[in-house]
N, C-alpha and C positions, 0 to 999 in steps of 0.2 A: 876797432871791432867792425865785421862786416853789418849790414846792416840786416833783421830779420825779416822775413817779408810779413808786409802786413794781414791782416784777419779785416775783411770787409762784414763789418756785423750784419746780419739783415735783418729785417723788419718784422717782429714777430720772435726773434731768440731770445728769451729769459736768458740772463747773463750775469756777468765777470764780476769783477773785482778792479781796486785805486789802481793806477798806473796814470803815465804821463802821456801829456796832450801831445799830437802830431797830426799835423793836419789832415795828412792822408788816413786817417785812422776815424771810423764812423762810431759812433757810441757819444751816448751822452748820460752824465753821472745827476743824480737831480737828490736834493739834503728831502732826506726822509724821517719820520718820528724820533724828536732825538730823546736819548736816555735820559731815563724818568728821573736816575738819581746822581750822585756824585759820580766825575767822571774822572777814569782812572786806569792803570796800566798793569799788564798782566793778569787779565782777568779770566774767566773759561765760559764756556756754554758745551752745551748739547741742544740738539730738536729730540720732539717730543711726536709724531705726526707734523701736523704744520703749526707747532707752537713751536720757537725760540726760548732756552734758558739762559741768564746770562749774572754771572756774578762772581764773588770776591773781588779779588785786584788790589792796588792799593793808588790811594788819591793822592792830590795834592797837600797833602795835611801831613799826609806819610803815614798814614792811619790803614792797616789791613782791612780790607772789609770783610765782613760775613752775612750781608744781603745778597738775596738774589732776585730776580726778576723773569716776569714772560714776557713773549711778544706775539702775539697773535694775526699782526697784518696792519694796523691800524694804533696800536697803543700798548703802552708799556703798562704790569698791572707787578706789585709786590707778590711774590712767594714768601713761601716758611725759610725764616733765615736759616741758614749753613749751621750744624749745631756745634760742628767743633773751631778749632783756632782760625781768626780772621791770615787771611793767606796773599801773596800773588806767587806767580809762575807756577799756578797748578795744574792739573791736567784733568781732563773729560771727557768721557764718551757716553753713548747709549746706546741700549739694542728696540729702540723704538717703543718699548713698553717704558722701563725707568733710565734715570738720568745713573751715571756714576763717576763721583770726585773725589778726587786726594793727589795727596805730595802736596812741593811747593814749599815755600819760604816765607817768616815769618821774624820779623822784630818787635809784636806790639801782639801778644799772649791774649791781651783779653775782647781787646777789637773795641775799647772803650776810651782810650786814649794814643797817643803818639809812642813812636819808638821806647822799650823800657830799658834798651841797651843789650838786650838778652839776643839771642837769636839761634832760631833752629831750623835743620834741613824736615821735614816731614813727610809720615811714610802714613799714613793713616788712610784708610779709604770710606767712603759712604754710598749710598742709595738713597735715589731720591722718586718717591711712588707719586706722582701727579694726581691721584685719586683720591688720596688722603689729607688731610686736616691739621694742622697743629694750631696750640690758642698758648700765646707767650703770658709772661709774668703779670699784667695789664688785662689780660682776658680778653685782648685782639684775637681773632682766627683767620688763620691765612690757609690758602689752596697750598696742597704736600704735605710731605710727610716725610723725615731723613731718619736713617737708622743705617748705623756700621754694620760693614758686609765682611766683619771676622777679622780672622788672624792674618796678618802681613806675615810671609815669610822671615826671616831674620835677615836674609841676604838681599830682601829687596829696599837699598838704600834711599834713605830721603833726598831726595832732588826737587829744582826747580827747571824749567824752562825743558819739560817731558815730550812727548807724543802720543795721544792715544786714540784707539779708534777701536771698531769693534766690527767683525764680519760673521754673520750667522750667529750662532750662541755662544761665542768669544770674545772677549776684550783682549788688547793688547796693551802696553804699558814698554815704551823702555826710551835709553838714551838720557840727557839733561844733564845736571850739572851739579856736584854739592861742591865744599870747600875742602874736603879730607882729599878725596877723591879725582877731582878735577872733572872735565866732562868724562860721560859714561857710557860704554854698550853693551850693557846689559837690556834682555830683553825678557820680557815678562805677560803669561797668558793667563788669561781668568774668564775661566768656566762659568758663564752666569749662572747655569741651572745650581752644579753643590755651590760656589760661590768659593773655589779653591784655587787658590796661584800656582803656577809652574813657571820654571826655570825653560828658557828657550832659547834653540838657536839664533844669533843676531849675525847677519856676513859684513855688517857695513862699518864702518870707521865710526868713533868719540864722537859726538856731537849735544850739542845746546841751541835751542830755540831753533830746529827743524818746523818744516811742514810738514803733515801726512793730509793723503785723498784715498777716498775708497771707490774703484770703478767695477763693476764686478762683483766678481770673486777675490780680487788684487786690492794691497792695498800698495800706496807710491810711496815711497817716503826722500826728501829732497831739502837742500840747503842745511844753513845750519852753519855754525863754527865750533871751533877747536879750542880758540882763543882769541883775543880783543880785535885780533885783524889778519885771522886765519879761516875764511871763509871755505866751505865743504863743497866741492864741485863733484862729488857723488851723488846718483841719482838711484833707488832701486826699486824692484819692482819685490812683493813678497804675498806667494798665492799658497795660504796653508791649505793641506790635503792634495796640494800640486803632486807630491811624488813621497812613498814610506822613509828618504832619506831628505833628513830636514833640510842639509844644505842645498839641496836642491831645489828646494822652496823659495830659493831667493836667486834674484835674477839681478843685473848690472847695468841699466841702461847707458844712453848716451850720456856724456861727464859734461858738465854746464863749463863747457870752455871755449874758445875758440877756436875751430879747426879748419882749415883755409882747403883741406886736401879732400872734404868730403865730397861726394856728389849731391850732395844737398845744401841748403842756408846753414852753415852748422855754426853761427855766430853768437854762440849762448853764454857765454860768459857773466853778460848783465844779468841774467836772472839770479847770479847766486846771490843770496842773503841771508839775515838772521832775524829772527822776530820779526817774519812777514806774516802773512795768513793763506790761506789756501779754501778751495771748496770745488763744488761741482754741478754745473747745470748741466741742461738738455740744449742741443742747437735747434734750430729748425726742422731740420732732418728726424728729430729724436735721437742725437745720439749724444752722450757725455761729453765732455771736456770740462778739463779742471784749468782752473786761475792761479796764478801765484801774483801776490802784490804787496806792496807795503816794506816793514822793515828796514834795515841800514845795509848795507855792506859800503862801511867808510864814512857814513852819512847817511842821512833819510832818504829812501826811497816810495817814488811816484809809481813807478814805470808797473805794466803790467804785462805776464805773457798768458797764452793759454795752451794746454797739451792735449793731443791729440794723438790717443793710446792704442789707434788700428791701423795710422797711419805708418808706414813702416814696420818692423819687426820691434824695434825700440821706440817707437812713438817718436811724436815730434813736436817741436814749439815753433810760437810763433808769437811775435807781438801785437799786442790789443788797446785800443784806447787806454787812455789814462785818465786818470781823476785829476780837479783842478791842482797846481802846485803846489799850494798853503795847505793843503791837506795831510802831505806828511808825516808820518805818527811809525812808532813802532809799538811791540807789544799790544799789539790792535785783537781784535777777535773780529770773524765774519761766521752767518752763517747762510741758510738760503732759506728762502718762505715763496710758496708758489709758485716754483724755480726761477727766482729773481736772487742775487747776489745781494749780499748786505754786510757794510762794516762799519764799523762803530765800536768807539772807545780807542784807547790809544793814547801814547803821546811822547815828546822828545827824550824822554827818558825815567827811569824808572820812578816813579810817582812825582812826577816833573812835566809842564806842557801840557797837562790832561786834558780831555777835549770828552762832552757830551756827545757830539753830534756822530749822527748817523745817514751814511749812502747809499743810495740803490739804483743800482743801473738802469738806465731805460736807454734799450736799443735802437739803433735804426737814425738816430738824429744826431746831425752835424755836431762836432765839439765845440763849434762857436754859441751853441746855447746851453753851455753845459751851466751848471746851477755851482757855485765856489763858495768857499766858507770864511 
């Protein structure tokens, strides 16, 4: 593969995401607050302003969880647990005011013991009001407050390994994976204000355990598999309100392959994977760029790239520092706080290899002092 050209970070960029060391490559990754509680795979988050939410998954015990957690900058604090079935490979988003979670997959019904042998795809949704209060069986009170956000359409299948995100007063919802079904592309919008699903146009190909980023008005959506070793080298771009006919709301970027004929470094091929994480800072400049990092394609993956969505007509990548090697995790969650990058949780495989710990980029310094776990 050709090689990409480097991202010289500078001093002062709030940044990226895990990827692998190279020397030419400036950034330094340094272990920050690690999670408070069991650490575990498949897990979700949303921000809240500049609070971090972070929960379910399932640990090493094989025990789904239905704890959740803040982060505020400095420390990990319990929220109001998740009020229905302990889950991993769910999906989350927020529209900055409340958090909202569902789907995902489940062996262990009550969240109080291991696998009961049962198991179900799940289509269930919730809201979670950061303002409000709950006090469990014990008469503890914890910060939240969760309450189901209605009727699930009938056709909107339970899955795990989803994508969601939300732009303006929309949530989105599709793709992932049940067992009737196989992966899926179906795509699915919900109206925060009546709190109503609709059926949507999807242009892109089947996929399980994609990234999405929001830049904009646009959201990305990237990587991803079909099957155990059918990695997604479809990239797209999808800007609702773009044009009255829906298929036009979705665009095709450059395909994560190798392409020797371009006029550009078009040697992308590495970046494709499955169960990595994604997010988005500011550079110096103040302008966006998203990370992709983490996950497998054939093995765990280090490596990290960043895109660059004005560069060209189809945006472009480019590789970025990495995180130490022993770090490799899939199923990981990242989010950002203070436009710093952050990942944590994860692990070799699904409630397998779990890892607490948590990282956050600090720009500008050499990888020789990067901080390893």
């Amino acid at each position: 593969m050709k090689n990409l050209k480097s991202v010289f970070v500078l001093l002062g960029l709030a940044a990226v995401i895990a990827c692998a060391s190279d020397s030419d490559l400036i950034g330094n990754w340094q272990i920050a607050e690690q999670f408070a509680s069991k650490g575990r795979t498949g897990a979700v988050t949303f921000s809240i302003g500049e609070v971090a939410y972070v929960g379910l998954g399932r640990d090493q015990d094989q025990y789904d969880r239905q704890d959740f957690w803040q982060f505020s900058g400095s420390s990990w604090k319990e929220v109001a647990p998740f009020p229905g079935k302990g889950r991993y490979g769910a999906v989350a988003f927020s529209d900055g005011v409340m958090g909202y979670v569902g789907l995902g997959y489940t062996e262990n019904f009550t969240g109080i013991g291991g696998p009961t042998g049962n198991s179900e795809y799940l289509f269930d949704f919730w809201k979670f009001d950061p303002q409000g209060t709950t006090t469990d069986a014990v008469g503890d009170v914890f910060v939240g407050h969760w309450d189901s956000i209605g009727i699930v359409p009938a056709k909107f299948k339970g899955r795990r390994g989803a994508i969601g995100f939300s732009i303006g007063n929309k949530g989105y919802v599709g793709t992932g994976y049940n067992k009737t079904d196989g992966t899926l592309n179906d795509y699915w919008e919900f109206d925060i204000g009546t709190e109503q699903w609709s059926n949507q146009v999807y242009k892109g190909v089947a996929r399980e355990g994609a990234v999405v980023w929001v830049i904009g008005g646009s959201a990305y959506i990237a990587t991803g598999q079909t099957g155990s070793a059918d990695y997604v080298s479809e990239v797209l771009r999808f800007t609702p309100g773009a044009s009255t006919d829906p298929d036009a709301q979705w665009e095709t970027l450059d395909y994560l392959k190798d392409d020797s004929r371009k006029d550009y470094d078009g040697g992308y091929a590495a970046i494709r994977r499955a169960y990595g994480v994604a997010f988005v800072v500011k550079n110096a400049e103040g302008k966006d760029r998203a990370y992709i990092t983490l996950g497998t394609l054939n093995g765990p993956k280090t490596d990290c790239y960043e895109f660059s969505p004005e560069k060209r007509e189809m945006g472009e990548w480019a590789q970025v520092t990495g995180v130490p090697g022993s770090t490799s995790r899939v199923q990981a969650i990242s989010f950002v706080h203070n436009n710093q990058g952050y990942v944590v949780l994860g692990g070799s495989g699904i409630g397998a290899g779990v890892t607490q710990k948590m990282f956050r980029f600090q720009p500008g310094i050499a990888n020789s002092d990067q901080d390893d776990d």
